[in-house]
N, C-alpha and C positions, 0 to 999 in steps of 0.2 A: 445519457448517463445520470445516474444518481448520485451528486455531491457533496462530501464532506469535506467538515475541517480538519484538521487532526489536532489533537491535544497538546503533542509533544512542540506547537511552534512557538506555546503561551509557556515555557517549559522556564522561561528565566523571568515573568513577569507574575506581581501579585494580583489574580484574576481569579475568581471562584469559577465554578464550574455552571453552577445559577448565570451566571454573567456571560459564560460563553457559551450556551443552548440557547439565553434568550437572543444574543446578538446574530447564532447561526441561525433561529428562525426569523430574525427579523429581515436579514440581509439572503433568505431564500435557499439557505443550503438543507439538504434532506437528511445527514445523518453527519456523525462525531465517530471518528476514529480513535478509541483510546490507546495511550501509552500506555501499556501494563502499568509502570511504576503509578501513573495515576487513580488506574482502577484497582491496586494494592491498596494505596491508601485511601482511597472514597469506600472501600470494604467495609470503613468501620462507622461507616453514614449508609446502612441498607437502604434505608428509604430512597436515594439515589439508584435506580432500577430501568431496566424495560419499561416498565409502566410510566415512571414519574418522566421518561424521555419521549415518550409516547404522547405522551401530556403538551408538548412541545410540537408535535407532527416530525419529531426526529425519529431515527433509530441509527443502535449502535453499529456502525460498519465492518467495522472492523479493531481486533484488541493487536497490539502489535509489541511484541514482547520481542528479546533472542533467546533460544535456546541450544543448549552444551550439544554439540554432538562427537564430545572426545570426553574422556575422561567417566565419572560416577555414573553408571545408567541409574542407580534409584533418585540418585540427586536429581536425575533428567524427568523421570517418571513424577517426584514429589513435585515439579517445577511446573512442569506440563497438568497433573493434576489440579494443581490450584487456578491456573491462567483459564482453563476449562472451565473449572465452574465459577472461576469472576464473568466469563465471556457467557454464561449460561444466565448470569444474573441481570447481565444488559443485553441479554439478546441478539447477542454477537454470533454467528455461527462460524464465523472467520479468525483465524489465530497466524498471525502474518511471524515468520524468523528468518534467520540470513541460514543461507546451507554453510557456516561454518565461519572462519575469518580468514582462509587462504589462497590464494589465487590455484584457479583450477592446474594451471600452467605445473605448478611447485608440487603439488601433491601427489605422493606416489602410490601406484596401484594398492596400493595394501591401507592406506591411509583412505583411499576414495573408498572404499569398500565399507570399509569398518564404519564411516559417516553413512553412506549411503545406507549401509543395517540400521542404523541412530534413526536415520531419517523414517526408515519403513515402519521400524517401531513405534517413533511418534506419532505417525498417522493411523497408528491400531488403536493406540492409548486415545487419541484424539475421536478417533470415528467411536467408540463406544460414550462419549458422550454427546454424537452427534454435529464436530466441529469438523472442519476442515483445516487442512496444515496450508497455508499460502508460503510459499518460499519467495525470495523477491530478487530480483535481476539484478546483482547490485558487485561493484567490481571486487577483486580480492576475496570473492566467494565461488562454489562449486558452480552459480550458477553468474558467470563473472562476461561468458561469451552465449551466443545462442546453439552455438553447437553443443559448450558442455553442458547446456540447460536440459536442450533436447537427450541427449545421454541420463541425463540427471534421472528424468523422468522415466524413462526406460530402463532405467539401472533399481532405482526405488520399487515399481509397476506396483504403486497402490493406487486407489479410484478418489484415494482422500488426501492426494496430493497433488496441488493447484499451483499457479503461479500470481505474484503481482509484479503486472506488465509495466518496470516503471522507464518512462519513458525516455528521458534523461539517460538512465546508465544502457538503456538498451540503444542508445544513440552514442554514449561513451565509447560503449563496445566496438566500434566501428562498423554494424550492422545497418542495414534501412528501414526505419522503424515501420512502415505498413508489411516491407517484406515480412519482418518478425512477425510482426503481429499477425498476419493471416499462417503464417509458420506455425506459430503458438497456440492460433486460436482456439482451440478445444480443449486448453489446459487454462486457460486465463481466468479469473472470477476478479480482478482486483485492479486497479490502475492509479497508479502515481503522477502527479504532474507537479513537475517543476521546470527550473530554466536556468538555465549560465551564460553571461554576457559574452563569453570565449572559452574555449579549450584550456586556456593557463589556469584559469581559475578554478577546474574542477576538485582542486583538493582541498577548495573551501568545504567538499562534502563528505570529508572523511569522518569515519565518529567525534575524534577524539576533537576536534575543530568546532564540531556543531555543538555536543556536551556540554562545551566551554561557553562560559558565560563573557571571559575576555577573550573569544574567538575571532576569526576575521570572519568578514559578513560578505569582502568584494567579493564581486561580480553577481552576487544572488541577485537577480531580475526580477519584474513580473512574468507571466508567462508567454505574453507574445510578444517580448522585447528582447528576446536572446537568441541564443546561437542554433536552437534546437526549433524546428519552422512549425509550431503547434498551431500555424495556419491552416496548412497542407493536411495533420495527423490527423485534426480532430473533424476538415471537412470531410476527409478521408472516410472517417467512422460514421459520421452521419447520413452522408450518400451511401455506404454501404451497411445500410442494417444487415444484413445475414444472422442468421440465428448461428451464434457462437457456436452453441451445440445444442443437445436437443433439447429442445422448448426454452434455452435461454438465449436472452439478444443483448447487443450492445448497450441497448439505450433503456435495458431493466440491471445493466452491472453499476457497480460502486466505484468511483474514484472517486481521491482525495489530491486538494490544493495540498501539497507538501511544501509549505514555508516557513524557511529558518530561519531570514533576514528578520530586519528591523521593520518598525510600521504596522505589523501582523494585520491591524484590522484594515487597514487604506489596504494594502496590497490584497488581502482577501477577499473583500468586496470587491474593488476594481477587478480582480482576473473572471469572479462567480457572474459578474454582470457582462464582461468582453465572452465571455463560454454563452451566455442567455442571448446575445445580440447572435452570434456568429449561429448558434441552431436556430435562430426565426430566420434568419437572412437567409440561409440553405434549408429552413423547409417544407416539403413537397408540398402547395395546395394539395385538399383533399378534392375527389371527382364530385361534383354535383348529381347525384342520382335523383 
């Protein structure tokens, strides 16, 4: 896999943008995930681009915005519009949202519906400038379980709607994460990796918790010190290259370290380097011909 950092983990520290491409190339990561809110405001620094990240041997992974699927469609469309062409400007073909903020459980047929039109919309709006919509697996959303995912997807039936496989909530869900994952596999382009020391702790992951700058941080882990066995996930994927779908594979997809704890750089480097040992350790000699 190809990995990035994400923006949003430097989101409560004073760090230029300078300072975090050189540190992601230093320390071997392939690309930068931006927070919308971040690529809003570097908008009024063009020269920060595709090119000048290119510059680096990065590129942009993925822009990760939310967007309204109740209420103003023009407001949804002015919103979508813009995040496109920020994501056009760094070379982002990926525009990551939550399918909404309520648990699929609580919403009623007439309410799934009217999102799900939002959502097929947004992927019209989106594919005319050649982006993809990534929706992400995340709980208190339409796609909260793998069953209403898979619904999701077949309810939606546009070709420019993707998933990000994150692996944490797809493990919150009570699901078995390689199960999903090959469940999902022709829908995925995106992967999240984080970790939680135990179950009690997962509502360190609720927005309004992470936002917060006087937040709680317990139980945020490194990645292979917690409850969720990214021993097992990630030999999983690498013994099993299979082409996701046609002509894409595992180990040409994008995931991002998703870290909100403290330490940002120690834990980043430590997990990019534990991910670089665990693929040489598992892989294949090549045949001597």
């Amino acid at each position: 896999m190809k990995l990035s950092i994400c923006t949003i983990s430097f989101r409560h520290q004073l760090v230029s943008i300078d300072q975090l491409v050189s540190w992601a190339r230093t320390n071997h990561f392939q690309g930068i995930e931006l927070w919308g809110v971040h690529a809003k405001n570097l908008a009024e620094q063009p020269s920060y681009n595709k090119d000048w990240l290119a510059g680096f041997g990065l590129h942009a992974s993925m822009i990760s915005d939310y967007l309204p699927l109740q209420g103003s469609e023009q407001e949804a469309f002015s919103k979508v519009q813009q995040l496109c062409l920020l994501a056009k400007h760094w070379g982002a073909t990926k525009l990551r949202t939550f399918a909404g903020h309520q648990a699929s459980s609580a919403v009623s047929k007439e309410e799934r519906a009217a999102m799900t039109q939002r959502l097929r919309n947004i992927c019209g709006w989106a594919a005319q400038h050649g982006i993809t919509l990534i929706v992400e697996i995340h709980p208190n959303t339409l796609a909260d379980t793998i069953e209403s995912t898979v619904q999701l997807l077949e309810e939606v039936a546009h070709d420019r709607l993707k998933i990000n496989f994150d692996v944490l909530h797809v493990w919150e869900s009570g699901a078995n994460t390689i199960d999903a994952f090959e469940l999902l596999k022709p829908h995925i382009r995106h992967f999240h990796l984080k970790n939680i020391s135990a179950p009690e702790h997962l509502n360190v992951f609720s927005p309004p918790n992470v936002y917060s700058a006087s937040g709680s941080r317990e139980g945020m882990v490194p990645l292979f010190d917690g409850a969720v066995d990214y021993q097992e996930f990630l030999e999983y994927l690498i013994h099993n290259q299979s082409a996701v779908s046609e002509g894409l594979y595992v180990q040409d997809m994008d995931a991002s370290l998703e870290w909100f704890g403290n330490a940002c750089k120690e834990t980043l480097s430590h997990d990019r380097y534990k991910i670089q040992q665990l693929e040489q350790q598992c892989a294949v000699p090549r045949a001597i011909i």
